[in-house]
mmCIF file of the N, C-alpha and C atoms, coordinates in Angstrom:
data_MODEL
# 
_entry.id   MODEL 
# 
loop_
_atom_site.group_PDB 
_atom_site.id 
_atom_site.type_symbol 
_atom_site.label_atom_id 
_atom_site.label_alt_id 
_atom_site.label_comp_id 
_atom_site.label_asym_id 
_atom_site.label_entity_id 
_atom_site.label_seq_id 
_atom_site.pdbx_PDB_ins_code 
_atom_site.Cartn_x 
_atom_site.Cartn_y 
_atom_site.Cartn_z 
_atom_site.occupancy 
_atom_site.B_iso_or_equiv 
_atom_site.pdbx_formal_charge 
_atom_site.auth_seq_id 
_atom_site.auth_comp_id 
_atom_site.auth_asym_id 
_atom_site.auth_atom_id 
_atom_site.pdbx_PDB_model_num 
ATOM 1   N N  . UNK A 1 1  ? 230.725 174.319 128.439 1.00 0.00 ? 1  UNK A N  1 
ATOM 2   C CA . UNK A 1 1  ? 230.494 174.903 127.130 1.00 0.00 ? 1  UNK A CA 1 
ATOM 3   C C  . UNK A 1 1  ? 229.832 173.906 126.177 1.00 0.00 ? 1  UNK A C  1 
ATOM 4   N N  . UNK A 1 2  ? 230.547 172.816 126.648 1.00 0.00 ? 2  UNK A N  1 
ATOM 5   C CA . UNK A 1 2  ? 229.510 171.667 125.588 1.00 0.00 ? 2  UNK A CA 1 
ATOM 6   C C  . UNK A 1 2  ? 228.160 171.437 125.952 1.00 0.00 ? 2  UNK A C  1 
ATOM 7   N N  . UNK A 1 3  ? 227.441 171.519 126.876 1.00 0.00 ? 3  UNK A N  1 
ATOM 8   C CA . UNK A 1 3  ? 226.138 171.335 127.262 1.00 0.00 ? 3  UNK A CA 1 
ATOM 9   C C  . UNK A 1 3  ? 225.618 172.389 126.905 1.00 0.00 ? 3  UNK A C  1 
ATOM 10  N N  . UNK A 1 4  ? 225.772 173.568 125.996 1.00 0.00 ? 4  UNK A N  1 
ATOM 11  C CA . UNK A 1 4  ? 225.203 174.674 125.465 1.00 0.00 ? 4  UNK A CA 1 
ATOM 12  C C  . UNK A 1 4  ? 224.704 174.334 123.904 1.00 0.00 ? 4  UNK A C  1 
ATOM 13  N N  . UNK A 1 5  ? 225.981 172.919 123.667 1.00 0.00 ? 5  UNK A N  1 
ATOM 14  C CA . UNK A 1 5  ? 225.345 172.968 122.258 1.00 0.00 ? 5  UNK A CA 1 
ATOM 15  C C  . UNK A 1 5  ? 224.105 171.671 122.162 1.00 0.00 ? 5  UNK A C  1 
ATOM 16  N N  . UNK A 1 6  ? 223.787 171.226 123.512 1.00 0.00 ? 6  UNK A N  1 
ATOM 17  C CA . UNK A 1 6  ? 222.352 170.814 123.552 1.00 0.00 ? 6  UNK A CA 1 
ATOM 18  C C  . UNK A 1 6  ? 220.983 171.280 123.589 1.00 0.00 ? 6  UNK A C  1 
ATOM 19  N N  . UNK A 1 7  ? 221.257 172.304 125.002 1.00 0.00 ? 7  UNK A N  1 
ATOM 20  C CA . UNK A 1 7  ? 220.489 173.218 125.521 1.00 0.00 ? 7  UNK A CA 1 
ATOM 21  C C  . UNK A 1 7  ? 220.008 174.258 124.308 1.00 0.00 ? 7  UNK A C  1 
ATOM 22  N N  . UNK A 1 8  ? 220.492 174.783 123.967 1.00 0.00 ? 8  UNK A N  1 
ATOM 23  C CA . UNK A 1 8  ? 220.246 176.006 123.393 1.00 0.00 ? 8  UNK A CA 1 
ATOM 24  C C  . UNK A 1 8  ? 219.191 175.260 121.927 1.00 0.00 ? 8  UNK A C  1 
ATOM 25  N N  . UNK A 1 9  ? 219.584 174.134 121.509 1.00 0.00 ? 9  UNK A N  1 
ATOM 26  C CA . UNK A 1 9  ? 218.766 173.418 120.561 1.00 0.00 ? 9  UNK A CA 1 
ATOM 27  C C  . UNK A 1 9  ? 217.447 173.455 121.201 1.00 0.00 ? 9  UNK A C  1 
ATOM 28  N N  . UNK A 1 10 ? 217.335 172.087 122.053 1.00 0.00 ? 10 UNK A N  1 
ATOM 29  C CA . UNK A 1 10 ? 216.784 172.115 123.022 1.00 0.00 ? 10 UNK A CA 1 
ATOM 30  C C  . UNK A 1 10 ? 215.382 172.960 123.375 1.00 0.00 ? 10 UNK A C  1 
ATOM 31  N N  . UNK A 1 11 ? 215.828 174.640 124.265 1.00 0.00 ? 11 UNK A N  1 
ATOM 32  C CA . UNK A 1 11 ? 215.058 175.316 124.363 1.00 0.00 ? 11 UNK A CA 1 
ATOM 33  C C  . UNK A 1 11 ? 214.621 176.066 123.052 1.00 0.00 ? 11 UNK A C  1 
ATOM 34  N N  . UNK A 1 12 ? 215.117 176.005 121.703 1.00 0.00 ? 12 UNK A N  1 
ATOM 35  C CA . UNK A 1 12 ? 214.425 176.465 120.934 1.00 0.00 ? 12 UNK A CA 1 
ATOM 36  C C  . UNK A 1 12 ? 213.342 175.535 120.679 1.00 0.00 ? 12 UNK A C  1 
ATOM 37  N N  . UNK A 1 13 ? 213.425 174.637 120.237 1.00 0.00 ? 13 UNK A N  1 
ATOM 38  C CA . UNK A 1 13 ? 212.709 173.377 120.275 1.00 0.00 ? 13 UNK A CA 1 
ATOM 39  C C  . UNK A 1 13 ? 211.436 173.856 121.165 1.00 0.00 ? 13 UNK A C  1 
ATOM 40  N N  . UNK A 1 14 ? 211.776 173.610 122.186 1.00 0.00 ? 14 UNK A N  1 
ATOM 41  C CA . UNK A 1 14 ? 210.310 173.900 123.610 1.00 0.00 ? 14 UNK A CA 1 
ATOM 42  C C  . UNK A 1 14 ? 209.641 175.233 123.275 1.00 0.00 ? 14 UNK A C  1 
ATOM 43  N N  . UNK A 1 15 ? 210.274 176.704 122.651 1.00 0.00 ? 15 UNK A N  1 
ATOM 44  C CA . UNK A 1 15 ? 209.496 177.586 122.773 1.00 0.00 ? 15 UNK A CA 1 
ATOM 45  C C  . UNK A 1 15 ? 208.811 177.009 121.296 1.00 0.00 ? 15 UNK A C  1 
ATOM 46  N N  . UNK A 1 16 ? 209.120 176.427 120.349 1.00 0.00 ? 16 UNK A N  1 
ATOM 47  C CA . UNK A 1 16 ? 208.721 176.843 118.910 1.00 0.00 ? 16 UNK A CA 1 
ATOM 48  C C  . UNK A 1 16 ? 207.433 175.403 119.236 1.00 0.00 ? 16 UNK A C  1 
ATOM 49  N N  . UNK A 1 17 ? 207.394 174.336 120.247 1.00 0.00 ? 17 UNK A N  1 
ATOM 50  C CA . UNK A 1 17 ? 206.451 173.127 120.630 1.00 0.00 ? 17 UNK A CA 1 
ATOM 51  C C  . UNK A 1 17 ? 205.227 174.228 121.423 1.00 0.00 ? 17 UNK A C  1 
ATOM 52  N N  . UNK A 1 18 ? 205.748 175.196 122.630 1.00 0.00 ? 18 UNK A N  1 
ATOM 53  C CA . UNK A 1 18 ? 204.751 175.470 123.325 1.00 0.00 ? 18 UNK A CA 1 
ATOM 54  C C  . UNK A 1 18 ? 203.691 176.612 122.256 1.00 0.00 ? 18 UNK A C  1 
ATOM 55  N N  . UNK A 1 19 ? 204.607 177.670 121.899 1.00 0.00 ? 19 UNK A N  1 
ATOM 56  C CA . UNK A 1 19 ? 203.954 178.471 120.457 1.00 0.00 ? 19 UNK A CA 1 
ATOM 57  C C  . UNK A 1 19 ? 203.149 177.568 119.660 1.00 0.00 ? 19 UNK A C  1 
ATOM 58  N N  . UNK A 1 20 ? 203.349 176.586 118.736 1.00 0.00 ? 20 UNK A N  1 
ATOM 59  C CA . UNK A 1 20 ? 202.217 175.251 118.168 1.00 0.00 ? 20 UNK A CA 1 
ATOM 60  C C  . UNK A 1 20 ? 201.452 175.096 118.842 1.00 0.00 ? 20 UNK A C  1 
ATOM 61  N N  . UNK A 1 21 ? 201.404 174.937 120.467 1.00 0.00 ? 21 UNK A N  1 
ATOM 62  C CA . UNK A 1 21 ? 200.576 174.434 121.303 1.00 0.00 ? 21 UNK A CA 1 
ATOM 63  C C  . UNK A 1 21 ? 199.309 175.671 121.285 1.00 0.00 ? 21 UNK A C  1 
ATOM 64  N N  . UNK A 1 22 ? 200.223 176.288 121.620 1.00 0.00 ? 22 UNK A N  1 
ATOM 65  C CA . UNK A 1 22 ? 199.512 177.696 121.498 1.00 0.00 ? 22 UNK A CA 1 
ATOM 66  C C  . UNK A 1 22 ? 198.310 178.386 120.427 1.00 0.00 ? 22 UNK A C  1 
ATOM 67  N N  . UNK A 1 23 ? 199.017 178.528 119.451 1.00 0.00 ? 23 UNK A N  1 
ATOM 68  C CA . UNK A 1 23 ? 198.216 178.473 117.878 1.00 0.00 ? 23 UNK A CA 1 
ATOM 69  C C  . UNK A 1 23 ? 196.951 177.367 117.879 1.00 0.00 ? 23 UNK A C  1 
ATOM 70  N N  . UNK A 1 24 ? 197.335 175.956 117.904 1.00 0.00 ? 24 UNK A N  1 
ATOM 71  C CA . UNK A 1 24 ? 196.596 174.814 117.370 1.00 0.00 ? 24 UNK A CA 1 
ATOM 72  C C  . UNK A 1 24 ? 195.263 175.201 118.978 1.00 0.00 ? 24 UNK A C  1 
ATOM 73  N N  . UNK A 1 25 ? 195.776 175.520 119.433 1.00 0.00 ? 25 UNK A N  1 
ATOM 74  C CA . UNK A 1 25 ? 194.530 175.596 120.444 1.00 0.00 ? 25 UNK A CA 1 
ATOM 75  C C  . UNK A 1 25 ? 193.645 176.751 120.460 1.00 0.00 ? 25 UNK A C  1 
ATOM 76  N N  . UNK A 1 26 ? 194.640 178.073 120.200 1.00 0.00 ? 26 UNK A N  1 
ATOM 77  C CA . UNK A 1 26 ? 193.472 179.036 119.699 1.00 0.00 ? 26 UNK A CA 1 
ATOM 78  C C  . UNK A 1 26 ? 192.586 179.043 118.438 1.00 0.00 ? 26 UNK A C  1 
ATOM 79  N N  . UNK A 1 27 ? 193.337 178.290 117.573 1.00 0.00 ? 27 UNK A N  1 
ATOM 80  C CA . UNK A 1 27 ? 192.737 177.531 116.110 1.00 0.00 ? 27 UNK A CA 1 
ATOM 81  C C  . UNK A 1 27 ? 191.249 176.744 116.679 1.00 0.00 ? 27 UNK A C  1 
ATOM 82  N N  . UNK A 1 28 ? 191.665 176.253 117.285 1.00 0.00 ? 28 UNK A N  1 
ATOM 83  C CA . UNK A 1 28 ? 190.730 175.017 117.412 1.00 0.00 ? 28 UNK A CA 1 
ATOM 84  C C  . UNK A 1 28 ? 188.889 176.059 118.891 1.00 0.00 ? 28 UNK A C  1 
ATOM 85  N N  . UNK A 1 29 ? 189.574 177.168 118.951 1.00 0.00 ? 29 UNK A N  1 
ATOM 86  C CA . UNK A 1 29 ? 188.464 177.564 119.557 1.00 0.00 ? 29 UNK A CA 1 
ATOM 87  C C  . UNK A 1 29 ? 188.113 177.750 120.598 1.00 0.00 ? 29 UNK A C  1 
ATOM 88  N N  . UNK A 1 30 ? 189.586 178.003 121.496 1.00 0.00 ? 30 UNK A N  1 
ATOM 89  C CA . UNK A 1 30 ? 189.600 176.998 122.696 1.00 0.00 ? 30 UNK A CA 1 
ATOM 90  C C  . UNK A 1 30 ? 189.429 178.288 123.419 1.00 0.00 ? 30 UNK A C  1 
ATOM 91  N N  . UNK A 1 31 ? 189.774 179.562 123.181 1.00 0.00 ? 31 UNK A N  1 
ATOM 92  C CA . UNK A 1 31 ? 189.957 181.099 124.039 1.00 0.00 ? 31 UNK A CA 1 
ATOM 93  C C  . UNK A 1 31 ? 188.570 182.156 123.432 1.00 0.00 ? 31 UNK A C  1 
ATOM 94  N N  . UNK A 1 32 ? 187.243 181.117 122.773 1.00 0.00 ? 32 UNK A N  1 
ATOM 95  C CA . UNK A 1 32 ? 186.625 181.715 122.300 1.00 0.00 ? 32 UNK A CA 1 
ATOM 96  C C  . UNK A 1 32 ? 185.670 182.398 123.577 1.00 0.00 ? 32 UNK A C  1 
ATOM 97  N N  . UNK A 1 33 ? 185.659 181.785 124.025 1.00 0.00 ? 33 UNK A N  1 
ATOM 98  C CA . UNK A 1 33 ? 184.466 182.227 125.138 1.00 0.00 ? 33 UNK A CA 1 
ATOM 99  C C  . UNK A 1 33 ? 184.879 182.326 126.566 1.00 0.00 ? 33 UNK A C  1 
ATOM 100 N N  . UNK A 1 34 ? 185.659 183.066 127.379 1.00 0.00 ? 34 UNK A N  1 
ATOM 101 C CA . UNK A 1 34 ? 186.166 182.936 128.228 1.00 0.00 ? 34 UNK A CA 1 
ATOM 102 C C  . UNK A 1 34 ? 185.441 183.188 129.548 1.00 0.00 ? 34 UNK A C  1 
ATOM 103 N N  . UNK A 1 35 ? 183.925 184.232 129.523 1.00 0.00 ? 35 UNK A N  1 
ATOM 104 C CA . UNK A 1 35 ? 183.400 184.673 130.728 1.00 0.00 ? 35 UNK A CA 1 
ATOM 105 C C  . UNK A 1 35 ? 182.262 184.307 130.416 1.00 0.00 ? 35 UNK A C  1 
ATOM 106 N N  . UNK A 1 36 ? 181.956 182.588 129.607 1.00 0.00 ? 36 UNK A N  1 
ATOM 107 C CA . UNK A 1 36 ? 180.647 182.241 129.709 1.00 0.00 ? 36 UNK A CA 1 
ATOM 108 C C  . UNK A 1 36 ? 180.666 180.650 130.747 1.00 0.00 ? 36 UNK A C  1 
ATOM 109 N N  . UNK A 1 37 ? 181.484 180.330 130.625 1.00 0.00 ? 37 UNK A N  1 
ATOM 110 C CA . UNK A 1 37 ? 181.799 179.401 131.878 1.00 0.00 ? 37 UNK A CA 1 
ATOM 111 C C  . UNK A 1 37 ? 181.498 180.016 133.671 1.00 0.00 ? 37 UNK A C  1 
ATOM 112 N N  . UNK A 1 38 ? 182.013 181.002 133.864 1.00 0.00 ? 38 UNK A N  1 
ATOM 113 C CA . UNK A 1 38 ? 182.167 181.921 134.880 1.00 0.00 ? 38 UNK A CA 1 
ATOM 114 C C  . UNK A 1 38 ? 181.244 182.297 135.491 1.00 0.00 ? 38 UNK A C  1 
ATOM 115 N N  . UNK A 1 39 ? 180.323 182.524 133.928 1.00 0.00 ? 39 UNK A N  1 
ATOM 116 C CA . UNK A 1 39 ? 179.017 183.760 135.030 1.00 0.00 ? 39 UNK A CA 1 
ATOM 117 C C  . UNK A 1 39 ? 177.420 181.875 134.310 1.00 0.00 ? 39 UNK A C  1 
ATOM 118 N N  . UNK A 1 40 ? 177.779 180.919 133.455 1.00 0.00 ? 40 UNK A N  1 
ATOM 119 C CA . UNK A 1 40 ? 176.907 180.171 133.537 1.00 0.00 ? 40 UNK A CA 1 
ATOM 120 C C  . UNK A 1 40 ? 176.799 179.289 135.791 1.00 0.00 ? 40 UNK A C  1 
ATOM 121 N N  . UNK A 1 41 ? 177.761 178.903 135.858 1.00 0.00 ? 41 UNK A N  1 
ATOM 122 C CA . UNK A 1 41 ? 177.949 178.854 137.693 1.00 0.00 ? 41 UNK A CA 1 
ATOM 123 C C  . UNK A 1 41 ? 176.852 180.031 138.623 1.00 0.00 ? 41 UNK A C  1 
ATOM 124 N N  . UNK A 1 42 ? 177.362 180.955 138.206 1.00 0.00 ? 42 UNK A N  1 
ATOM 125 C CA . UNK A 1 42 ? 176.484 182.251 138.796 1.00 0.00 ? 42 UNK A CA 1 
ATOM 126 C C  . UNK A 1 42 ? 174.673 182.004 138.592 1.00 0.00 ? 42 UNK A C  1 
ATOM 127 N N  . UNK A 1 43 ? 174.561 181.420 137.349 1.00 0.00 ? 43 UNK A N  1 
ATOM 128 C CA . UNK A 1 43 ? 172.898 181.143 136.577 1.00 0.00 ? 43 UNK A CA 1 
ATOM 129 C C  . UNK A 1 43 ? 172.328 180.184 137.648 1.00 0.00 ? 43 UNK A C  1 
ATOM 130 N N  . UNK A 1 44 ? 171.158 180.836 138.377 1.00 0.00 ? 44 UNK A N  1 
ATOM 131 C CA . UNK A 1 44 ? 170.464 179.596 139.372 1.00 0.00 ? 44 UNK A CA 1 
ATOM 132 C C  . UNK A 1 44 ? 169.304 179.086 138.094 1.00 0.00 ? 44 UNK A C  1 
ATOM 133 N N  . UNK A 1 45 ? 169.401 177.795 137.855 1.00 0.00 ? 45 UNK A N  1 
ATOM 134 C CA . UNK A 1 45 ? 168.397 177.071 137.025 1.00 0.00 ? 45 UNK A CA 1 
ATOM 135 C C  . UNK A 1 45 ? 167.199 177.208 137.386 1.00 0.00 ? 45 UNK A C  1 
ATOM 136 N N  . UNK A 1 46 ? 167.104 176.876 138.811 1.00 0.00 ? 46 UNK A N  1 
ATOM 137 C CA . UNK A 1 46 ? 165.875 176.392 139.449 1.00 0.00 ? 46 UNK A CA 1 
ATOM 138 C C  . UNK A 1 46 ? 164.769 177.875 139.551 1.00 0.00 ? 46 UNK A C  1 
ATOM 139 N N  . UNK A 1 47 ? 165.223 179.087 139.804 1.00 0.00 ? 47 UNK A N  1 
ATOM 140 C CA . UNK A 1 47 ? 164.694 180.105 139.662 1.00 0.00 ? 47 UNK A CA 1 
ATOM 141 C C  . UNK A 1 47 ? 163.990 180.490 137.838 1.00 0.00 ? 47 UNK A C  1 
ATOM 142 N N  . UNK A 1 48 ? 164.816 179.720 137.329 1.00 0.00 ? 48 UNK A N  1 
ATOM 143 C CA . UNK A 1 48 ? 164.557 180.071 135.071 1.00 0.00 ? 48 UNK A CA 1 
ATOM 144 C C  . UNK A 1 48 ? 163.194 179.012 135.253 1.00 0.00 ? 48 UNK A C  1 
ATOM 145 N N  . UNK A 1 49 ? 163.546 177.838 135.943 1.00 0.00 ? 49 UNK A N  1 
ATOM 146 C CA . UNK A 1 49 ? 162.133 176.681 135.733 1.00 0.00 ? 49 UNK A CA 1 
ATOM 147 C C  . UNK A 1 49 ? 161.018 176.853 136.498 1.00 0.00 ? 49 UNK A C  1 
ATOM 148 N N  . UNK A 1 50 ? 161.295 178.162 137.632 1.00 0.00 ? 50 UNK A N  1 
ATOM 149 C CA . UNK A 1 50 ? 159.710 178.959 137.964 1.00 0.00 ? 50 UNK A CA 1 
ATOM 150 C C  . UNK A 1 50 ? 158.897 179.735 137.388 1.00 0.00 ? 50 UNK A C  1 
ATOM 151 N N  . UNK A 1 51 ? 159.823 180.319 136.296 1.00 0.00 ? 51 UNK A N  1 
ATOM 152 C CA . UNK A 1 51 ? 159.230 181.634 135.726 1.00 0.00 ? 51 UNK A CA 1 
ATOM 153 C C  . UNK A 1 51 ? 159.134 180.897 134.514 1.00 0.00 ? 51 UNK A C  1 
ATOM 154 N N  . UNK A 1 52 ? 159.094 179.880 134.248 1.00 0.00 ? 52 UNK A N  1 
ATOM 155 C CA . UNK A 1 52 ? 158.532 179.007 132.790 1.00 0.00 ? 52 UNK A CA 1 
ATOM 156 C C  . UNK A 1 52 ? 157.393 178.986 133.222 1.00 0.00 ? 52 UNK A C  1 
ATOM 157 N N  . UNK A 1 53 ? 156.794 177.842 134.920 1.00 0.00 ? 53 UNK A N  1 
ATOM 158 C CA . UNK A 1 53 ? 156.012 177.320 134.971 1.00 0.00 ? 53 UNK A CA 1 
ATOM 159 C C  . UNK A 1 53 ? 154.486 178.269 135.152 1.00 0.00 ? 53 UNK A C  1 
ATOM 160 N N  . UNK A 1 54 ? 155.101 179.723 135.622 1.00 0.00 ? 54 UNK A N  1 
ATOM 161 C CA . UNK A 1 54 ? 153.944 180.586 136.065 1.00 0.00 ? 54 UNK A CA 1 
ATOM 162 C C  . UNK A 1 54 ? 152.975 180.894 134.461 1.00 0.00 ? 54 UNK A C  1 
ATOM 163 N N  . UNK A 1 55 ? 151.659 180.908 134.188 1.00 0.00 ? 55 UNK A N  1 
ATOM 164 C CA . UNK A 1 55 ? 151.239 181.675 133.347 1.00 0.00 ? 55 UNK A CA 1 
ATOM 165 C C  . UNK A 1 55 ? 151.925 183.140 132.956 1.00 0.00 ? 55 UNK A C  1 
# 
């Protein structure tokens, strides 16, 4: 029963740290763009620097 009155501090603590974590990172911009990473991989370069070079 006594290790409840750590714990229970404790895990409030961790949800109210990971929530901050949470916030300060969507703040900061971080979930702005999620399917441009994804499909830039998919982008062949070398095919964009043929169709520059043609007239």
């Amino acid at each position: 029963m006594e290790s409840l009155y750590l714990l229970v501090p404790l895990s409030i603590a961790l949800v109210f740290g990971a929530l901050w974590v949470f916030f300060k990172a969507s703040d900061d911009g971080q979930f702005e763009d999620l399917e441009g990473p994804a499909l830039r991989i998919l982008h062949d370069a070398d095919a964009d620097l043929g169709k520059k070079n043609q007239p």
